[in-house]
C-alpha positions as CSV (number, residue, x, y, z in Angstrom):
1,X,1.1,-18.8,-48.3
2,X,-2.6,-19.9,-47.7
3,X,-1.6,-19.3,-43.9
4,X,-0.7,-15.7,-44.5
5,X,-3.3,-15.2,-46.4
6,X,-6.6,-16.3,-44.1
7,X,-4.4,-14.2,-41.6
8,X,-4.7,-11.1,-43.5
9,X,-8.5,-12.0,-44.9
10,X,-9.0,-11.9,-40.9
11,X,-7.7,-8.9,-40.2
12,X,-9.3,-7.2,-43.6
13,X,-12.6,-8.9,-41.8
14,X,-12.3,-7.4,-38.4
15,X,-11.3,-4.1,-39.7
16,X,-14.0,-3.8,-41.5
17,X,-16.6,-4.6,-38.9
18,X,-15.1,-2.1,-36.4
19,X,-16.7,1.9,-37.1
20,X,-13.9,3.4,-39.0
21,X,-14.8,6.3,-36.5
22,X,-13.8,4.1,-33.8
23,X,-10.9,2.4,-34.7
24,X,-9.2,6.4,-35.1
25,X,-10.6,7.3,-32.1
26,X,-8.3,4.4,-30.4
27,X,-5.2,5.1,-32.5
28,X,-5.8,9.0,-31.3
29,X,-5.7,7.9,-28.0
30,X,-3.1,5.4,-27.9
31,X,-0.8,7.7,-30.0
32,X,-2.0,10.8,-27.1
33,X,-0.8,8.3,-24.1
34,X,2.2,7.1,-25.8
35,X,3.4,10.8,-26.2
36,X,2.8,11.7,-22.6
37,X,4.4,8.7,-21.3
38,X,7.8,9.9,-23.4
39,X,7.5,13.2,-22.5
40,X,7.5,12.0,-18.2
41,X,4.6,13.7,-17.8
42,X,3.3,12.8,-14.5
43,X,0.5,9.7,-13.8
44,X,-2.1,11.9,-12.6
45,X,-1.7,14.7,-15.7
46,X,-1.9,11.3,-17.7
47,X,-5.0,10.2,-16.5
48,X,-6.9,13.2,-16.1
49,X,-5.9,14.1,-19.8
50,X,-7.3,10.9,-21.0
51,X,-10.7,11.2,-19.4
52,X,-11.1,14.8,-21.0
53,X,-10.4,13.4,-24.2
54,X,-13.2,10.0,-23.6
55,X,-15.8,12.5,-22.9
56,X,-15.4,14.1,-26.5
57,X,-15.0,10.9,-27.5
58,X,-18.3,8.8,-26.2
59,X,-20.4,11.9,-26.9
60,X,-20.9,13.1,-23.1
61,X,-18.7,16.6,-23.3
62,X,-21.7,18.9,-22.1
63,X,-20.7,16.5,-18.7
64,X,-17.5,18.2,-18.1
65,X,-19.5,21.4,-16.6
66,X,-20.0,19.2,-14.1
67,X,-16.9,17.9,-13.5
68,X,-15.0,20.2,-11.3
69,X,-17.7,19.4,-8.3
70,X,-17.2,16.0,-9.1
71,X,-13.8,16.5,-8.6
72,X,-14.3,18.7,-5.5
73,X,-16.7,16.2,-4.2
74,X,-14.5,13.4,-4.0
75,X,-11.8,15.6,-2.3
76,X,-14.0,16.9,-0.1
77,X,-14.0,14.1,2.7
78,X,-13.7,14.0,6.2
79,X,-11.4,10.7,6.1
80,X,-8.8,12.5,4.0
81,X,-8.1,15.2,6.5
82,X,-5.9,12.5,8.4
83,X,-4.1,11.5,5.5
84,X,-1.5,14.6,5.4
85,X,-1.6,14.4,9.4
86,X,-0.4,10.7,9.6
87,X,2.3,11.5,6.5
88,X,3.6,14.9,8.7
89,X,3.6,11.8,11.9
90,X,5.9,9.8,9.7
91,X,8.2,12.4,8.2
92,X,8.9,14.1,11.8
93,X,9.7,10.5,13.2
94,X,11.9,9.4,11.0
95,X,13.8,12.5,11.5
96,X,13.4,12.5,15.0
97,X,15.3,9.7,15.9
98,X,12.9,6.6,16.2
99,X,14.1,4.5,14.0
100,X,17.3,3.5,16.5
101,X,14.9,3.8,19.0
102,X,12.9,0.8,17.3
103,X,15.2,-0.6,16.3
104,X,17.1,-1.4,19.7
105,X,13.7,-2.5,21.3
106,X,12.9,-4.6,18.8
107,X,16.9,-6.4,19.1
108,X,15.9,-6.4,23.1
109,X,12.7,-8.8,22.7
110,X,14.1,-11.1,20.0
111,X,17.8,-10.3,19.1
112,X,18.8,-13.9,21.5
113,X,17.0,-16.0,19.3
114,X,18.9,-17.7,16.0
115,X,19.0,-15.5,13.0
116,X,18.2,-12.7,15.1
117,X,18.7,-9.4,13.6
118,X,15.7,-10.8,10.7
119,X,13.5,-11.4,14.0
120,X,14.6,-7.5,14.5
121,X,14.1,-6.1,11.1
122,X,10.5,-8.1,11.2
123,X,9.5,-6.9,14.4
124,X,10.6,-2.9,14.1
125,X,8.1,-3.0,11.0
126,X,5.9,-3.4,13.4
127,X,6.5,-1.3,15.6
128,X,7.4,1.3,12.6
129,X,4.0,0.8,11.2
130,X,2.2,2.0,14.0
131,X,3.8,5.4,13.4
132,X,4.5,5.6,9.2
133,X,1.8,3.7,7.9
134,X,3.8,3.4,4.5
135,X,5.8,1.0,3.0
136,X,8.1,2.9,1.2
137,X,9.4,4.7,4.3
138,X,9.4,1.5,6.2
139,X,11.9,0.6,3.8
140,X,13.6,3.3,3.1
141,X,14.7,3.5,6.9
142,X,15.3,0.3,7.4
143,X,17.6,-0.7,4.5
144,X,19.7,2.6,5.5
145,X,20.1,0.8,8.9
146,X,18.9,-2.4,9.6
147,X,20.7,-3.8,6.4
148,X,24.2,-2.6,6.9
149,X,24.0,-3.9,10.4
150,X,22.7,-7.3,9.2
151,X,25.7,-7.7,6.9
152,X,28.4,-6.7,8.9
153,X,27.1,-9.5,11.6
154,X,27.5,-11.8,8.8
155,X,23.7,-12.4,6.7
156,X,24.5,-11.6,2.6
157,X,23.3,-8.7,1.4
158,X,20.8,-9.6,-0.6
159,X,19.2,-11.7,2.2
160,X,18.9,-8.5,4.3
161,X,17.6,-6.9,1.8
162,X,15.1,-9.8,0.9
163,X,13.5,-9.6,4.9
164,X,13.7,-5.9,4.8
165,X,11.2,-5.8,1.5
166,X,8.9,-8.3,2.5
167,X,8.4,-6.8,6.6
168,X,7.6,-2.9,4.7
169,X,4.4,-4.6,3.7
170,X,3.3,-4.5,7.0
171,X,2.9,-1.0,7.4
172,X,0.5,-0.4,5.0
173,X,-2.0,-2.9,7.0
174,X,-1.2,-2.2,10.7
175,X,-2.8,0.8,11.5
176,X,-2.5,3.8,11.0
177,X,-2.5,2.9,6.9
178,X,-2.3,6.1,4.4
179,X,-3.7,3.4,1.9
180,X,-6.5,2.2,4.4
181,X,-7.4,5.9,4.5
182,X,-7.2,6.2,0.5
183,X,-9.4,3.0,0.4
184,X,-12.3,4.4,3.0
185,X,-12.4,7.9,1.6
186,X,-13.0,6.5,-2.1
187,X,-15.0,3.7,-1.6
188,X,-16.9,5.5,1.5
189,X,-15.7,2.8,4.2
190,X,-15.3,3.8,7.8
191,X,-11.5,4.4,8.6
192,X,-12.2,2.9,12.1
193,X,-13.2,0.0,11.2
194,X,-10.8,-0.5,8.9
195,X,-7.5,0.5,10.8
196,X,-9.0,-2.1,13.0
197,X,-9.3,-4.7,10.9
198,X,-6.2,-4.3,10.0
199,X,-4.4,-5.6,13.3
200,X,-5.3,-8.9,12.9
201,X,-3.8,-9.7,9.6
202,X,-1.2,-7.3,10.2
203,X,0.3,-9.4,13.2
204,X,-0.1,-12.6,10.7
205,X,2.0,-11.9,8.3
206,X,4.3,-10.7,11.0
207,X,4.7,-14.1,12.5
208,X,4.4,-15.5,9.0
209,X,7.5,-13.4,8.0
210,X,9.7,-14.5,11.5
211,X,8.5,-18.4,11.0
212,X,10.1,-18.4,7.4
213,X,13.0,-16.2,9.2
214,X,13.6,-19.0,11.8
215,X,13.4,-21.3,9.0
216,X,16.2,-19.2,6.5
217,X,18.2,-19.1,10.1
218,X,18.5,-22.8,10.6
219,X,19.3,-23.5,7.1
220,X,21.2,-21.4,6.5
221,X,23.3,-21.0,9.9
222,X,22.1,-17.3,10.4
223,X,24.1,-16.1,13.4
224,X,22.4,-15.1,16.7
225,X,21.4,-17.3,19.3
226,X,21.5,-17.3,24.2
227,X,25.1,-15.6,23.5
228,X,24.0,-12.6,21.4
229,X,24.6,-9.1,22.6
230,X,21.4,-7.4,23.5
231,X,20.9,-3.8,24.3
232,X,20.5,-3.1,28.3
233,X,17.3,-3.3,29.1
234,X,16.3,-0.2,31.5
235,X,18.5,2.6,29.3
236,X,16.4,0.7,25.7
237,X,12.7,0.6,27.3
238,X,13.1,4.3,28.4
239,X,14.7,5.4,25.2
240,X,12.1,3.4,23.3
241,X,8.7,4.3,26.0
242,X,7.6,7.3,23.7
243,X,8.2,6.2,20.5
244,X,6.2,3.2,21.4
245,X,3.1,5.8,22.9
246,X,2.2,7.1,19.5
247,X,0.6,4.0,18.0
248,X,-1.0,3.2,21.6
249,X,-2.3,6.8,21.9
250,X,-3.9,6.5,17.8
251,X,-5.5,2.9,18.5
252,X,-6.7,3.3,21.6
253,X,-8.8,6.9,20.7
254,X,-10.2,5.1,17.8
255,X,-11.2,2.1,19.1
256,X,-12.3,3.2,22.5
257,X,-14.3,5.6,20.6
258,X,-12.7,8.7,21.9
259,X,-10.8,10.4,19.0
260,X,-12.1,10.1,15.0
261,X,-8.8,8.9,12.7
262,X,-8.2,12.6,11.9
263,X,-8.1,14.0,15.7
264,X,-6.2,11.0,16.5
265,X,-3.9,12.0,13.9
266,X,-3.6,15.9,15.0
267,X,-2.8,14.4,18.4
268,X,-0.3,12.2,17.2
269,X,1.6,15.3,15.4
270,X,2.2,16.8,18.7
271,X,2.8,13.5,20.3
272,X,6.2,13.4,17.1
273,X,7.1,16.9,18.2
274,X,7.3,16.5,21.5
275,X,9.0,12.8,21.1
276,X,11.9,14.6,18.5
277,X,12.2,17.4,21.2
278,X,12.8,14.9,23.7
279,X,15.3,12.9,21.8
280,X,17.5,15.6,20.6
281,X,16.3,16.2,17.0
282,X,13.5,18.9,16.9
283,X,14.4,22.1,15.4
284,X,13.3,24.6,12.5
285,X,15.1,22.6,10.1
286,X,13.5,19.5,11.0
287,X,9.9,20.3,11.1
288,X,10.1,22.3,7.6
289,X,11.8,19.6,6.1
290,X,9.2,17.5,7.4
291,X,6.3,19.4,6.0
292,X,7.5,20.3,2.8
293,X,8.1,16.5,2.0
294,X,4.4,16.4,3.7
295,X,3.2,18.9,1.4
296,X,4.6,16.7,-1.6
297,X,3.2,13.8,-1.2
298,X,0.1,14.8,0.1
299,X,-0.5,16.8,-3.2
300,X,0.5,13.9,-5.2
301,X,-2.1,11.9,-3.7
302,X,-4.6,14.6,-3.7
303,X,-3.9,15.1,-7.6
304,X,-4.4,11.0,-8.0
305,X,-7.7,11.5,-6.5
306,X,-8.6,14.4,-8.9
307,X,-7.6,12.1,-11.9
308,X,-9.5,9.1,-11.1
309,X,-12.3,10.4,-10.0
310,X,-12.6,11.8,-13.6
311,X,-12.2,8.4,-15.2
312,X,-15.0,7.2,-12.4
313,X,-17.3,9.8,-13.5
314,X,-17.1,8.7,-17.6
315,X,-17.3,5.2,-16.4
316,X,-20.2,6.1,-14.7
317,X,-22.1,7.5,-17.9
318,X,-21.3,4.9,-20.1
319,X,-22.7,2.4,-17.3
320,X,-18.8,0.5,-17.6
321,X,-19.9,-0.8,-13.6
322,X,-23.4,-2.6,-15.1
323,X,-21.6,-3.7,-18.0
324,X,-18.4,-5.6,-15.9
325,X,-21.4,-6.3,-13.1
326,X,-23.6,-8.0,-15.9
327,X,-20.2,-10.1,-17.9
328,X,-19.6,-11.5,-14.2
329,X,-23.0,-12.9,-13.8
330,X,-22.9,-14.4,-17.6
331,X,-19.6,-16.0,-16.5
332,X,-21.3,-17.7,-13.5
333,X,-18.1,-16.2,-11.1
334,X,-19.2,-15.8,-7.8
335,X,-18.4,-15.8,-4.1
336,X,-15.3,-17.0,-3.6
337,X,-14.3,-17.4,-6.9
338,X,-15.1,-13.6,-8.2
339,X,-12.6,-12.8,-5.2
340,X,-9.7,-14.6,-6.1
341,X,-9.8,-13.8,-9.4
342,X,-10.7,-9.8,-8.4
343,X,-7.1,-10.3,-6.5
344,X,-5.3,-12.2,-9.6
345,X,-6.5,-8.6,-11.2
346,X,-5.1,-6.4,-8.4
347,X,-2.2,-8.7,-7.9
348,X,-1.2,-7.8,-11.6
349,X,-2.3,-4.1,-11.5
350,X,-0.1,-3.6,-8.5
351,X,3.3,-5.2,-10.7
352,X,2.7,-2.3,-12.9
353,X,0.9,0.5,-11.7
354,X,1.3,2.9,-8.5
355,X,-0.5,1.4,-5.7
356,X,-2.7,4.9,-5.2
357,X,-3.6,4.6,-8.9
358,X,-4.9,1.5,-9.3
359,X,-6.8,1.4,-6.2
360,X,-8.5,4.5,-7.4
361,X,-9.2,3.1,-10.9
362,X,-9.7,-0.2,-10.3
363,X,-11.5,-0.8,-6.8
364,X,-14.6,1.7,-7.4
365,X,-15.5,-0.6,-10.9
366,X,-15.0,-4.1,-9.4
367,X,-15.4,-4.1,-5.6
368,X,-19.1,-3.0,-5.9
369,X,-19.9,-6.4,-7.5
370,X,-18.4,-8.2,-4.8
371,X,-20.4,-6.3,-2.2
372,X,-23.7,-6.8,-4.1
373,X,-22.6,-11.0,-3.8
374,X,-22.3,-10.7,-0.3
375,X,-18.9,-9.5,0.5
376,X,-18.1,-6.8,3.6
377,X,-16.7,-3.5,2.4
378,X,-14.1,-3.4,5.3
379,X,-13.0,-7.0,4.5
380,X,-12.9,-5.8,0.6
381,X,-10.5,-3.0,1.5
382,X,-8.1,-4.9,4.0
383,X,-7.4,-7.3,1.2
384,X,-7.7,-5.2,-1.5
385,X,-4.5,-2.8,0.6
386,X,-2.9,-6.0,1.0
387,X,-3.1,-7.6,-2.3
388,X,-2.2,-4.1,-3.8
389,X,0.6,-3.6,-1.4
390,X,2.0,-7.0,-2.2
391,X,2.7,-5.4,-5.9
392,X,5.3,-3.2,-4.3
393,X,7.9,-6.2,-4.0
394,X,6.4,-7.4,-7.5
395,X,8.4,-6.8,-10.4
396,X,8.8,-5.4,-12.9
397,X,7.8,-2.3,-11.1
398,X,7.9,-2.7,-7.1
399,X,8.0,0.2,-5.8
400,X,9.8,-1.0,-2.2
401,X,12.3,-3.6,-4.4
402,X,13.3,-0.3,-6.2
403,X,14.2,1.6,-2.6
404,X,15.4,-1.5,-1.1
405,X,17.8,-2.3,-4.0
406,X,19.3,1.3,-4.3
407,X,19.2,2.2,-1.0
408,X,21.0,-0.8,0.1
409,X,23.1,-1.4,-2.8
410,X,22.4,-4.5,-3.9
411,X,21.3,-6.2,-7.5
412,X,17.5,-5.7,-8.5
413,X,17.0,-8.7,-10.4
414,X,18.8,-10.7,-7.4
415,X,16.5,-9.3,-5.0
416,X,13.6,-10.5,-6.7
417,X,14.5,-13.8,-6.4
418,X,15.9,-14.1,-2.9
419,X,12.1,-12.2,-2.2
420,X,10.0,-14.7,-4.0
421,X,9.5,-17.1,-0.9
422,X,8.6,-14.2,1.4
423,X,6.4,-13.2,-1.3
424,X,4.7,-16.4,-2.2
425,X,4.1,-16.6,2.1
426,X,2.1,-13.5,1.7
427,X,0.1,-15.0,-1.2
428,X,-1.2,-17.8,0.8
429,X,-2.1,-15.0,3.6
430,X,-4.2,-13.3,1.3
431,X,-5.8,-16.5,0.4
432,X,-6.4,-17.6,3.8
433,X,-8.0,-14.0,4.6
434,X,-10.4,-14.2,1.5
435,X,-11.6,-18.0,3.1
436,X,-11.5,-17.0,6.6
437,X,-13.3,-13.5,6.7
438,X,-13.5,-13.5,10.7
439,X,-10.0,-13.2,10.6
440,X,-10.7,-9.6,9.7
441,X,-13.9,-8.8,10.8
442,X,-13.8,-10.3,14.5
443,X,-12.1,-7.3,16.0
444,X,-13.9,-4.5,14.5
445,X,-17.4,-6.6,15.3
446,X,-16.5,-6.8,18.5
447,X,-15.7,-3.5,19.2
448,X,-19.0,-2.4,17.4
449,X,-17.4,-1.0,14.5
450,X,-19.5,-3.0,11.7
């Protein structure tokens, strides 16, 4: 009795500290998000809706005159112009006959060795990053492939599955990266420097991912091995020579200096139609499909921008940056430190949020106080994509367990667990990167990009 009562003195107490103003200004708002999230309205509409109502709400509304050139501001970057050209790359190669392409190259350099076909499904993420740039779509294609093929050879399901998660991650870090392009147009980072940052730690987690596959292969008794059937090896390099072009022709015009992110991407569009031509696959049907599902998701990205850039600009006026900038240096965080617990915070936003979403939200309040304590900006953004990307096999929400689980028809909750060790690997990547910073900067330094 005497507990329940202090309980209820305490709450009486609080209650009456807090403006009375205030505390039905929260309810408003928590009541406002509640009933969008019910009613599906989409994340963007969500956000945006929210900031409008914050600036009644803190007393700034004769701001919102203002806030349609903010909005048009943040859209209106150079860096984004490559973003719906590398999507159109993606969509007309995945329906242009490059993924069996990939795939059979990749078999030909490591299909001999034990457990094989994981060696494969690593290695044509690779390859498939060079051209997507997205995890979901890596994937997607691979689990509608790679997987089946695993299983019949023997590997259970939901180990194929497992591999074919934790390899998407690489294509949002090996260049070109729609989320390395998100990153530098919001945060105002060179995209060339960071798509060539990227390589580095890209090709890590590679050989990271085909260790612990050599590993799983052994114990396990993964088939595979001197006797395996390989694909012939004149008929697979010419099938597989253009595919392979596209990422050689993007790097090598933006690191050579030749071609900015976005010509590099214009070129590479051609480069897709004229690869789908020669393989069989290009036709009217093809290419709209392609840009309507272009067209999609470059709006929904477009529309994220919008949103956050509205929940930036209240953030702004009510100084939120100073304030978070200020409890960090009252804290004594620092260094180090501030970084890994800046991707314990990203790490958790990405379990729950859309990776787009929180990097926009998230990344313009917190990585500014690790620049001002000495961090790059184009080491920030290649582990911020990472750390964020990694949420996409992070339940409860991970995006590319969700994919992977329906597309190759296998238990969710069984996934996660049989993708925890691939996962954990990729944590103790990110750490490494945060301790080693040359890791990511030596490439881009020495190529004169920093």
């Amino acid at each position: 009795m005497q507990h329940w009562g202090r309980n209820i003195f305490l709450w009486c107490f609080f209650l009456q500290c807090m403006e009375g103003v205030i505390l039905v200004r929260i309810l408003f708002i928590s009541c406002f998000l509640l009933l969008l999230v019910f009613a599906s309205v989409s994340i963007p509409y969500i956000t945006g809706s929210i900031a409008t109502i914050l600036f009644f709400f803190t007393g700034y509304e004769e701001f919102l005159a203002a806030l349609p050139k903010r909005i048009f501001s943040q859209l209106d970057v150079f860096a984004l112009m490559a973003m719906p050209l590398f999507i159109l790359v993606g969509e007309l190669m995945n329906r242009g006959g490059v993924t069996d392409a990939l795939i059979r190259f990749s078999q030909l350099l490591v299909g001999r060795f034990k457990g094989g076909l994981g060696h494969t499904n690593v290695m044509t993420s690779v390859f498939f990053a060079g051209i997507s740039g997205a995890a979901m779509a890596d994937a997607a294609a691979l689990s509608n492939t790679l997987v089946p093929a695993m299983r019949k050879q023997g590997y259970t399901s939901i180990y194929a599955a497992a591999i074919t998660a934790a390899s998407a991650i690489i294509g949002p870090i090996i260049p070109p990266s729609i989320i390395l392009i998100f990153y530098g147009a919001v945060m105002g980072v060179d995209v060339s420097a960071l798509f060539v940052a990227g390589i580095i730690p890209g090709l890590l987690l590679a050989i990271l991912l085909m260790a612990a596959n050599a590993f799983a292969a052994v114990r396990y008794d993964h088939p595979g091995g001197k006797k395996e059937d390989t694909p012939s090896f004149l008929p697979t390099i010419r099938r597989s020579f253009p595919s392979l072009m596209i990422p050689v022709i993007i790097m090598a015009g933006i690191m050579f200096g030749w071609m900015t992110p976005t010509e590099a991407a214009a070129v590479a569009v051609f480069a897709a139609l004229l690869i789908s031509y020669l393989y069989g696959q290009a036709n009217l049907t093809m290419i709209g499909e392609s840009l309507k599902k272009t067209i999609s998701i470059s709006g929904t990205i477009f529309l994220m921008i919008a949103a956050a850039s509205c929940i930036s600009f209240i953030a702004t006026l009510t100084m939120v940056p100073q304030i978070l900038s200020d409890f960090v240096i009252s804290i004594g965080v620092s260094g180090n430190k501030f970084l890994l617990l800046l991707m314990v915070l990203f790490l958790v936003m990405g379990m729950v949020a859309e990776t787009q979403i929180a990097l926009v939200l998230v990344a313009p309040l917190l990585v500014p106080i690790a620049i001002a304590q000495g961090a790059d900006p184009v080491h920030m953004g290649i582990i911020v994509c990472l750390n964020l990307s990694m949420g996409l096999i992070s339940p409860p929400l991970g995006g590319v367990l969700l994919v992977t689980s329906t597309v190759a028809k296998v238990n969710y909750w069984s996934l996660v667990r049989s993708v925890l060790p691939f996962f954990l690997l990729e944590v103790a990547l990110l750490v490494i990167l945060i301790l080693f910073p040359e890791l990511t900067l030596s490439l881009p330094r020495s190529l004169d990009l920093l």
